[in-house]
Structures are given as structure tokens and as C-alpha cells.
C-alpha positions in Angstrom: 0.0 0.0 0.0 1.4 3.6 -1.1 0.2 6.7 -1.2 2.8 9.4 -2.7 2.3 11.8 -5.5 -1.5 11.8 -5.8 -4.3 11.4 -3.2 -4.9 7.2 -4.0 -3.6 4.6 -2.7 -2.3 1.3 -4.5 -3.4 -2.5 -3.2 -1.0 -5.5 -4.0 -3.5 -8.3 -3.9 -0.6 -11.7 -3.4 -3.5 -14.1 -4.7 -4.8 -12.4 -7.6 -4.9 -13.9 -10.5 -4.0 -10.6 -12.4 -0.1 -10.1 -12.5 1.3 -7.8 -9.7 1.9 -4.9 -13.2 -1.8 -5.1 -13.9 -3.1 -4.3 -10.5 -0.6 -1.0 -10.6 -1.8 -0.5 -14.3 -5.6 -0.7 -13.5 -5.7 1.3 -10.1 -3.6 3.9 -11.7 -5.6 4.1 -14.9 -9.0 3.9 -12.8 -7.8 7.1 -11.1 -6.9 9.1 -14.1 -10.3 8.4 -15.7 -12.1 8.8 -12.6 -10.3 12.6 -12.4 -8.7 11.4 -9.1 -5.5 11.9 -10.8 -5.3 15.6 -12.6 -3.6 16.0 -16.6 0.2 17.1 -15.5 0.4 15.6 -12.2 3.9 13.1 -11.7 3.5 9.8 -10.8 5.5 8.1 -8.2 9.4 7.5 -9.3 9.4 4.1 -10.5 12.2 3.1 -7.7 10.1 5.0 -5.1 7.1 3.0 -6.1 9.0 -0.1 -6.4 10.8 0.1 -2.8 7.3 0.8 -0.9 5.6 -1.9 -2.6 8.2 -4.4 -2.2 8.4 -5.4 -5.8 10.8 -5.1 -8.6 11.4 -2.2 -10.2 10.3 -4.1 -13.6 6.8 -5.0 -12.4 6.7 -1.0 -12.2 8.2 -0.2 -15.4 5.6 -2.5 -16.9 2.5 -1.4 -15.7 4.4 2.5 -16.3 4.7 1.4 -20.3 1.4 0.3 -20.5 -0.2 3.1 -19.3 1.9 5.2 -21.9 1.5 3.2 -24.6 -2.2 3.6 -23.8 -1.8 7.5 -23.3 -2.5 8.0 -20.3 0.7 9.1 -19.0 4.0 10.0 -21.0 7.9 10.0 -20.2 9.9 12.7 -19.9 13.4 12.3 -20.1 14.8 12.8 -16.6 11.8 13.9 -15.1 9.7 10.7 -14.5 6.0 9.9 -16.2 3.4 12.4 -15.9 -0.5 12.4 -16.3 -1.8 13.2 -19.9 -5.4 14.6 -20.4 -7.7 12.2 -21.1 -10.7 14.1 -21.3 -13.0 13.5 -24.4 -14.6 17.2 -24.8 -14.4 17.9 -28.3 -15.9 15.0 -29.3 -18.0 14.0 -26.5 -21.4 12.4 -27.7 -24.3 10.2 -26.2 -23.8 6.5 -25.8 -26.3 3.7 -25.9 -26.1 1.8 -22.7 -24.3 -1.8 -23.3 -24.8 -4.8 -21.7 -22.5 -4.6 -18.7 -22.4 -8.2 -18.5 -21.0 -8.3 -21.8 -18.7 -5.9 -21.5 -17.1 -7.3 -17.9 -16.9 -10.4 -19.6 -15.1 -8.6 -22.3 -13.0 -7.4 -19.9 -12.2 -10.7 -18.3 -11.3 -12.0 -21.8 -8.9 -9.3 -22.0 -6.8 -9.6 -19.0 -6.6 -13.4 -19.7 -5.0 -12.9 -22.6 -2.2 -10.7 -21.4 1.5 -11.7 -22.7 4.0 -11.3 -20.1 6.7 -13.4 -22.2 6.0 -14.1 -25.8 8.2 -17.0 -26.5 8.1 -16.0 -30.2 10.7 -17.0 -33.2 12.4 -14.6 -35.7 12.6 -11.3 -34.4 16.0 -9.6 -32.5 15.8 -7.1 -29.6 16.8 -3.9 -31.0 19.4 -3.2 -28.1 21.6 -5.5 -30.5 21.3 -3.6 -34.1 24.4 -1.7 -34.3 22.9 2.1 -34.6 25.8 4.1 -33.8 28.2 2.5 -36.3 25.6 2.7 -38.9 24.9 6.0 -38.5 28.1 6.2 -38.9 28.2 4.4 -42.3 24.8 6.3 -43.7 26.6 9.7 -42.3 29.3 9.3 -44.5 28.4 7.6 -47.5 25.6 10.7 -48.2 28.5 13.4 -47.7 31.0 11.5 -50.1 31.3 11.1 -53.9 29.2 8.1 -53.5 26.3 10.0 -53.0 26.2 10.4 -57.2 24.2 7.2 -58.0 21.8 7.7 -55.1 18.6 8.6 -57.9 20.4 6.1 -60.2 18.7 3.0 -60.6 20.4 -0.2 -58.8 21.8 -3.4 -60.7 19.4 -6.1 -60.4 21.6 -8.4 -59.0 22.8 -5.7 -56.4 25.4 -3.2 -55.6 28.6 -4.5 -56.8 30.4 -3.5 -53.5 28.6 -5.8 -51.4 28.6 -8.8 -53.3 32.1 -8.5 -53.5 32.0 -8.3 -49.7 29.8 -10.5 -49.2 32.1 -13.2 -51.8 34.8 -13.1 -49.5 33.2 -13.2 -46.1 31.5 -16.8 -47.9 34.7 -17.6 -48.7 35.8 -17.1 -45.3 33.1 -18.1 -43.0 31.5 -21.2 -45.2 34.9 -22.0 -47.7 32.4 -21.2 -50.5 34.4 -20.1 -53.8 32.2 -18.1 -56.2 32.4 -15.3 -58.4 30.2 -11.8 -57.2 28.8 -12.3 -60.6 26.9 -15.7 -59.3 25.4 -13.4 -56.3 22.1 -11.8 -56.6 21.0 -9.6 -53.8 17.2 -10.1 -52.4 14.7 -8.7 -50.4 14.5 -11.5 -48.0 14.3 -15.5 -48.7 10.6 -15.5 -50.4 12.2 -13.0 -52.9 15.1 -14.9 -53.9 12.6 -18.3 -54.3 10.6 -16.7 -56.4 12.9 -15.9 -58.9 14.5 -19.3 -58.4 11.2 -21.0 -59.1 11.4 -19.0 -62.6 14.7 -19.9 -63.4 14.1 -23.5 -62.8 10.6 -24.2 -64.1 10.5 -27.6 -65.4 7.4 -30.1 -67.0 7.8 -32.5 -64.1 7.8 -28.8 -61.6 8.4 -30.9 -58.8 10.2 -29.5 -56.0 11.6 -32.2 -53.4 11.0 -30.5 -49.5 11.7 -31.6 -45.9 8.9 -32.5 -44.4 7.7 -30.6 -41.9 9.6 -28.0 -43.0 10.0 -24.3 -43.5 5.9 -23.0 -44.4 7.4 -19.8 -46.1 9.4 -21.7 -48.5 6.6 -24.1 -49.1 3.9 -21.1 -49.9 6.8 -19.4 -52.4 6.8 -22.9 -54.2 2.8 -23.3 -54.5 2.4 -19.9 -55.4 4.4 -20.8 -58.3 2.5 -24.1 -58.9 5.1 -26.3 -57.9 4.5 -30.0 -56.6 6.0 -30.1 -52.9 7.6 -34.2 -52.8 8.0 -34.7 -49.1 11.5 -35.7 -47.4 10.4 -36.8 -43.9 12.2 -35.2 -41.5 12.1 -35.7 -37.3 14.4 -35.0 -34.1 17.3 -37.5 -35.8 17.7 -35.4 -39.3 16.0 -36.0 -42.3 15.6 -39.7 -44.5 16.6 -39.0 -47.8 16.1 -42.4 -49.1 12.7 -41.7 -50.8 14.5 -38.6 -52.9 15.5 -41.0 -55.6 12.4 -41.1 -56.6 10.6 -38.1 -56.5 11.7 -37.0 -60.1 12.1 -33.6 -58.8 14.2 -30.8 -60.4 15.5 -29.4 -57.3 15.6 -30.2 -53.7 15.1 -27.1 -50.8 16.7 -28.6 -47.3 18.5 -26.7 -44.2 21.0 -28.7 -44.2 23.3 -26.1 -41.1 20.4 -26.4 -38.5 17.6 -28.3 -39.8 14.1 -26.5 -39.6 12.4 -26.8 -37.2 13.4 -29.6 -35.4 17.5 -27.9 -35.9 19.4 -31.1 -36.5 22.9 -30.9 -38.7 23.1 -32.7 -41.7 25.7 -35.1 -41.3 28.8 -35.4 -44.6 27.4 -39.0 -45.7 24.0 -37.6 -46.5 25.5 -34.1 -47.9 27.7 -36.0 -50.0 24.4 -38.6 -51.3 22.1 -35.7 -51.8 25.1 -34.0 -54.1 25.3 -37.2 -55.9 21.3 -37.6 -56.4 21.6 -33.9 -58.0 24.4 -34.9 -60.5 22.7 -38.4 -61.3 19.4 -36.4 -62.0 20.2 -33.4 -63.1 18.9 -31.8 -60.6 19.6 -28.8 -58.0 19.8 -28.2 -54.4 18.3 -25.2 -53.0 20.5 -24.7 -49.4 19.0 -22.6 -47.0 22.1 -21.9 -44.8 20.0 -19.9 -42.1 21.1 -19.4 -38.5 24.5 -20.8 -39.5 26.3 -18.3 -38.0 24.7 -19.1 -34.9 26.2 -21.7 -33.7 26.9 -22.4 -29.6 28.9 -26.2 -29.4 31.4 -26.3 -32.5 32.2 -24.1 -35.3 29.9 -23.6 -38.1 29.7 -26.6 -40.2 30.8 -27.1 -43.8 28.4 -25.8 -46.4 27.1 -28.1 -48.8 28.1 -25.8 -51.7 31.7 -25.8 -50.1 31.6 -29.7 -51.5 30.1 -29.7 -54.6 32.3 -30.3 -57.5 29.5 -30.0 -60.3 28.0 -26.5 -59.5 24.7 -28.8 -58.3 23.9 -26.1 -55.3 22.3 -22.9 -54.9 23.4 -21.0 -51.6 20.6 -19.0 -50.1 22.1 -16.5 -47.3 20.5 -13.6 -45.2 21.1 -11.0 -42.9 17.9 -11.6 -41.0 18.9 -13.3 -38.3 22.3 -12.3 -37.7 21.7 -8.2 -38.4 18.2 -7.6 -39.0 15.0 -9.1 -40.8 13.6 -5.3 -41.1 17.0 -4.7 -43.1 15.5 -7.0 -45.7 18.5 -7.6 -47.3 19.7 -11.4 -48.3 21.2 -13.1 -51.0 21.4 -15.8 -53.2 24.5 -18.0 -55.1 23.3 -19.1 -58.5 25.9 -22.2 -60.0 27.3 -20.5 -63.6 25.3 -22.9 -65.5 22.0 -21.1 -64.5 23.4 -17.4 -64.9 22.4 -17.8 -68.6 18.8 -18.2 -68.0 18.4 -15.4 -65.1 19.9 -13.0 -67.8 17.7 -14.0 -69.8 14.6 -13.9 -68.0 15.3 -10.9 -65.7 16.9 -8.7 -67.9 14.6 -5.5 -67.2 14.6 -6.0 -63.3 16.1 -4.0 -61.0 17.3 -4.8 -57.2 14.7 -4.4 -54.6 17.0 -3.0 -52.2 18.0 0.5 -51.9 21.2 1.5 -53.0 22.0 3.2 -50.0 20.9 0.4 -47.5 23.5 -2.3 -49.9 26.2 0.4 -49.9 25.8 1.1 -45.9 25.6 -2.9 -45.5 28.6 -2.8 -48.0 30.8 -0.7 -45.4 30.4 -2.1 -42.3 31.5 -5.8 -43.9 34.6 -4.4 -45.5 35.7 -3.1 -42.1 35.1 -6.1 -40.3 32.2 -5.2 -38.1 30.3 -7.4 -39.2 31.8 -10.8 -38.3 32.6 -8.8 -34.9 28.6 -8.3 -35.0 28.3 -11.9 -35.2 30.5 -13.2 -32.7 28.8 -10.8 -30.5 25.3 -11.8 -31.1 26.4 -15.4 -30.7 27.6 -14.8 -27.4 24.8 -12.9 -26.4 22.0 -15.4 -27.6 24.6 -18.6 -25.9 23.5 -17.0 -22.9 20.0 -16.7 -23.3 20.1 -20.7 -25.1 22.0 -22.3 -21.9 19.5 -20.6 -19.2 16.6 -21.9 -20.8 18.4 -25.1 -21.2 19.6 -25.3 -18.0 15.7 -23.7 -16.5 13.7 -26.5 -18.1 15.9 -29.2 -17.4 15.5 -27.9 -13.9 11.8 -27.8 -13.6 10.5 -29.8 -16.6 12.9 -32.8 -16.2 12.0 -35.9 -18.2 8.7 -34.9 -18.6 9.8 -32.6 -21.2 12.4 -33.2 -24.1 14.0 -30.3 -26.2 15.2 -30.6 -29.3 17.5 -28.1 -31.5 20.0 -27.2 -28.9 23.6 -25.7 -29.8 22.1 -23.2 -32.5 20.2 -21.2 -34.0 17.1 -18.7 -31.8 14.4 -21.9 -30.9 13.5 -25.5 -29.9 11.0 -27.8 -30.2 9.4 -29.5 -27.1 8.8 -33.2 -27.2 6.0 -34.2 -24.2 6.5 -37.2 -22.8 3.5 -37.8 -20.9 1.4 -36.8 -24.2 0.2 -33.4 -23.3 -1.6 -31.7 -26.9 0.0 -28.3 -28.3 -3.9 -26.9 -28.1 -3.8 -27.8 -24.5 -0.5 -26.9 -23.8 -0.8 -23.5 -25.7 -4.3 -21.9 -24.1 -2.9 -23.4 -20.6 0.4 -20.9 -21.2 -2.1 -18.5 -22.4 -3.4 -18.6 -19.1 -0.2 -17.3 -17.1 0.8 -14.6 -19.7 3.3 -17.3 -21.4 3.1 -17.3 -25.1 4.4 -20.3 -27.3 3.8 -22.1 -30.4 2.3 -24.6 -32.4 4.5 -26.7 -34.9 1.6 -28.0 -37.0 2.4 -25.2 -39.6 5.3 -26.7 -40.4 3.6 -29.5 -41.9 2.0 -29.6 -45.6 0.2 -32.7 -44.1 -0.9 -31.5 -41.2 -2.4 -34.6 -39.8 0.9 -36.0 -39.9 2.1 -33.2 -37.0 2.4 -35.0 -33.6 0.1 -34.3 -31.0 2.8 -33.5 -28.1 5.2 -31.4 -29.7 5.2 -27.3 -29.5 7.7 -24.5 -30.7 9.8 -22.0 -28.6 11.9 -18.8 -29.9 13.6 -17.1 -27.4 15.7 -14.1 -29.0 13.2 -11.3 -28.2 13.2 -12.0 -24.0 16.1 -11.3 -21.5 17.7 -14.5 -19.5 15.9 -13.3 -16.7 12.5 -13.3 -18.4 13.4 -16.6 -20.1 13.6 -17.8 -16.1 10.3 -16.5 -15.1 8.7 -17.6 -18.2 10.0 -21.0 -18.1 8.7 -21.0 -14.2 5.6 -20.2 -15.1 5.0 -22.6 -17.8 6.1 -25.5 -15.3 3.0 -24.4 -13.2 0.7 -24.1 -16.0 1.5 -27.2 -17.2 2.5 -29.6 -14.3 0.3 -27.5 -11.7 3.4 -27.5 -9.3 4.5 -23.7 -8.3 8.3 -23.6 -8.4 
């Protein structure tokens, strides 16, 4: 209980079922509308608040956000959060009464479905996007001589700089070889398959596809009426056996972390799948995604690192390592299909901006990237080995993860045969949210009952500890 800064006080109710931030949220927001509060007036110092109540100063910072993302308070810098006007005047009108049972049950539905920790998959905190050193970058490349070909329009394959960049940091990081002229710069991987599906359109248009698999990669290839053959795939790598049938002209696998379930191809079936492409004339489409993030070994050799017969095409992007708002990736055509893309995109131009490619360009050539990387890798090694470590804590054997040592997720095998739906709205329940896998699968029947999906790049190690926590209890019914 508190009362300082404004004449209310604040109740911390232990057995709520509302989250300690949403009792601080609602009282506070009660007495703004209610006038209690006055437009102008400062709330409590978030430490002040925090130290009276006995919580953390978080829980305060939380309910504090929510009210100004709401608008009814605002920060200013250095001075704390302040009461906005919330008064309707100008457009005050006459409302038909509701149904107040309705609307409390409205209500109820609401604060159930408040996410405390969103254990979601593919976006990055934006604490780790480098801003100063691209600033930097942007700064300088609009006040030099560059600056000329700024309303030209780009190459279609991409700024020549950064493929040459990005040609020797392949070389580098993956022992790729290639020329910058087999690089095409894209707008993110559904870009780059689309004009893959182009170049390889066949009669038989049969593309071979782990199964489950990635579901952007499978819409890009139905868009562009393809026939998805399926190369089962589970938690010990994929079972390529069945390929040498599927009369398909090109074969899409993740061979670096496996999605979703993130296993590594191992060399015997990198060196069979190389030799199905030669015997059939065929391609591979490898999607090295999250191979830079990689926490047990080094990054492991590409598959177009080992092709002697120019069978693969590398697919690369800076989504998960820089940004996926950057929207910049890229893609290695073999030189026996550069004929054909000439031919077919002739009049196209890159859907990047010149200045974003040139920035990108920059900070490669002086080696901040691959400093970016080691850094993120660090960073999100941390975040990997506490959720690790927190569910084989509290889940123990009743839970199995699969997809450690890389990449930003895992996959969570339930022993005792809990269902996703069940699993999901009982997470719901405590703020937690995860995620199905059954999108994964083009049969979706075929998805197991007991299996669900958990990112955790966007949340903190110490929100990866809470969230874990409460998922224990929402699922086993046991408070840690």
C-alpha cells in the first residue's frame, strides 16, 4: 500500500490472479479516468514506487509502459512519467447503454490474454542492431562522392560493392568459392525463391521439401505451382532415401540447423544428396539460415563448399544475424543457370535500396560485421544455456528439447502426451506465449500431438527464467 504523489492509494493483492503490473496498471488508470489523478500531475518515481511496494522495479516499469502506450501518461526524459489529459470534450457524444455483462466479460477475456513473455521465433531485440556504427556508415556515404548514384537505378543483381564483400566473407566463413557475378542480392528469402522457381521451371515442376519444413518456403513454391515431394524429416535429421524417386528438379533442405526440429546434416547424407543432383540433373536449394549461430562447434561445412559440379544454390540472409527489417539477403546461382536469369530478368532491378546495400557494404569491408556476429552469438549462448539449464530444472523428463547448440528456438517433445492446443491456451493462461509446430507440416495430420515451438531471441535471461517457471506451473500444476 502507497500513497505518494497523488491522493490514492495502491493494493498489492498476493492471490490475484491478475499479475502484480496489472493491478498497478488498472488502479492507476482507474484514477486518471475517474479525475482522481489531474492531466500534468507526476506519478511516483518508479524506484520510489518499487521500494514501498516491495516489488521489482520491472513489475513497475511494466505497468508504467502500459499506461503510456495507452496514453494516459507519457515520459519525460529525466523527469519521470506524468499524467496526460484524457478528457473527451471535443468529441463527447451520447452513448447507448451496453450490456455490462457483456462488456465485464469482455473485460475478463482481455486480461486473460495478457503476454508477459512471448516466446516468439524470428525477431531480434533492438538493443543489438548496431545504430551508432551505422549512423556512422549512412553519415558518411551521403557526404562523399558516392552519393552520385543515389537517384540512379540499382543493378538487379545488387550493388557490386557488397557482393564483393559478401564473396569473401562466404569464402571465409563457409569455404564457399564463387564469383560476385553468381550473387544476386534479395529482399528477404521468399524473394530470392521466387525468382528461383522462374529460373528452374521444369514439365515435371516438382520441388523435393523436408517435411515438416519451413511454411514460407513451401507457400513461395505453390504460389508458383510447384508440386512439394515430401523428405520426412524428425528430431534425428531427415531420411533422404525416398529422394531417388521423386523426379524432382531441385531439392530445398536446411542442411546447417535443420528447420524446425534444428538437427545438422551429417557429410554422408550431404555427399548422397550432391550425388542424387548430378545423377538427376537436378539442383539443391540450401538454405544456410542461422548458420552463424552456432553455440557447441564451429559452423559446419556448407554443402556448396563440396560440390564439385556446381549442383547447389546458396541462399544467405542478414535476418537473423543483423536484421530481418533490413531486408536484405542473398542468393548464389551455380554459372550454369546465370544464362537463363539473364535471360529472363533482364529488365529487373534490385529491390533493395542503393544506400541500404552500400551502408551494408561498409560495415563488412571493415570487419564489423563478423565482430557483430560473434557478439550476437555470445549474447544469444546466454540466453540458449538458461533456458536449457531452467527446463531441465523444472520440466525434467517430462519434457524433451530438441535443437540445442544453435540457431534462436527449440522444439518440445512431451513425454507424458500433453496436446499443443492444451498446452498452448494453458500458457495463455499465465501470460506465457508459445507455439504450435503444426504449420510446419504440408500434411498436417501427420504433425504430432505432443510437440510445440519456442523462440527465445526477443526476452532477457531473466525473463526466459520466469517464463519457463511459469509454464512449469501451467503445465505440471506444481508452483516452483
Amino acid at each position: 500500500m502507497i500513497k505518494d504523489g497523488y491522493n490514492s492509494m495502491i493494493y498489492i493483492q498476493e492471490n490475484s490472479d491478475d499479475p502484480m503490473y496489472l493491478q498497478i496498471y488498472y488502479q492507476i488508470k482507474e484514477d486518471i479516468v475517474q479525475g482522481n489523478i489531474v492531466p500534468e500531475e507526476r506519478l511516483p518515481g518508479i524506484r520510489t514506487l518499487a521500494q514501498t511496494l516491495g516489488i521489482a522495479r520491472n513489475t513497475v516499469s511494466r505497468a508504467y509502459a502500459q499506461l503510456a502506450v495507452e496514453g494516459y501518461a507519457e515520459s519525460r526524459h529525466g523527469s519521470g512519467f506524468f499524467v496526460l489529459d484524457v478528457s473527451n470534450k471535443v468529441t463527447e457524444r451520447n452513448y447507448v447503454t451496453q450490456d455490462t455483462d457483456i462488456l465485464s466479460d469482455e473485460r475478463l477475456k482481455l486480461k486473460q490474454s495478457v503476454c508477459l513473455y512471448d516466446f516468439q521465433y524470428g525477431g531480434l531485440p533492438h538493443e543489438q542492431f548496431p545504430f551508432k556504427l551505422w549512423r556512422k556508415y549512412t553519415s558518411q556515404i551521403l557526404l562523399s562522392s558516392q552519393k552520385d548514384v543515389v537517384n540512379q537505378y540499382p543493378d538487379k543483381q545488387g550493388d557490386l560493392l557488397l557482393r564483393q564483400e559478401i564473396k569473401k566473407y562466404l569464402h571465409r566463413s563457409r569455404g564457399m568459392i564463387c564469383l560476385e557475378e553468381q550473387i544476386i542480392i534479395g529482399s528477404g528469402l521468399h524473394y530470392s525463391l521466387d525468382i528461383l522457381c522462374k529460373i528452374l521451371f521444369k514439365e515435371n515442376n516438382t520441388i523435393a521439401m523436408e517435411e515438416p519444413g519451413y511454411n514460407g518456403a513451401r507457400d513461395v513454391f505453390i504460389n508458383n505451382n510447384y508440386n512439394l515431394y515430401p523428405i520426412p524429416a524428425n528430431k534425428d535429421g531427415i531420411i533422404l532415401s525416398s529422394i531417388h524417386c521423386s523426379g524432382a528438379c531441385a531439392a530445398y533442405v536446411t542442411p546447417s540447423h535443420q528447420f524446425p526440429y534444428g538437427t545438422v546434416m551429417p557429410i554422408y547424407q550431404r555427399k548422397e544428396l550432391l550425388n542424387w543432383a548430378i545423377d538427376n540433373d537436378a539442383y539443391i536449394i540450401e538454405d544456410d539460415y542461422d548458420s552463424e549461430l552456432r553455440y557447441d562447434a564451429n559452423p559446419v561445412p556448407s554443402l556448396h563448399s563440396l560440390d564439385i559440379d556446381d549442383r547447389t544454390i546458396y541462399i544467405g540472409t542478414f535476418s537473423k544475424s543483423l536484421s530481418p527489417s533490413v531486408r536484405v539477403n542473398y542468393m548464389v546461382l551455380p554459372v550454369r543457370l546465370l544464362t537463363r536469369y539473364y535471360s529472363l530478368f533482364r529488365s529487373y532491378n534490385s529491390p533493395v535500396s542503393w544506400l541500404t546495400q552500400r551502408v551494408l557494404a561498409d560495415y563488412m569491408r571493415d570487419g564489423n560485421y563478423e565482430r557483430h556476429v560473434r557478439k550476437m552469438c555470445l549474447t544469444y549462448k546466454r540466453r540458449h544455456d538458461v533456458l536449457v539449464r531452467e527446463a531441465t530444472k523444472l520440466f525434467g523428463s517430462k519434457v524433451i528439447l530438441y535443437g540445442r547448440g544453435a540457431g534462436l528456438h527449440f522444439v518440445l517433445v512431451f513425454s507424458g502426451g500433453e496436446e499443443q492446443e492444451w498446452l498452448i491456451n494453458q500458457a495463455e493462461k499465465v501470460g506465457v506465449k508459445v507455439y504450435p509446430m503444426i504449420p510446419f507440416w504440408n500434411e498436417r495430420n501427420a504433425c504430432p500431438k505432443n510437440v510445440i515451438f519456442l523462440g527465445y531471441s526477443l526476452l532477457s535471461e531473466q525473463e526466459i527464467r520466469r517464463g519457463i517457471a511459469l509454464l512449469q506451473s501451467a503445465w505440471f500444476g506444481v508452483l516452483p
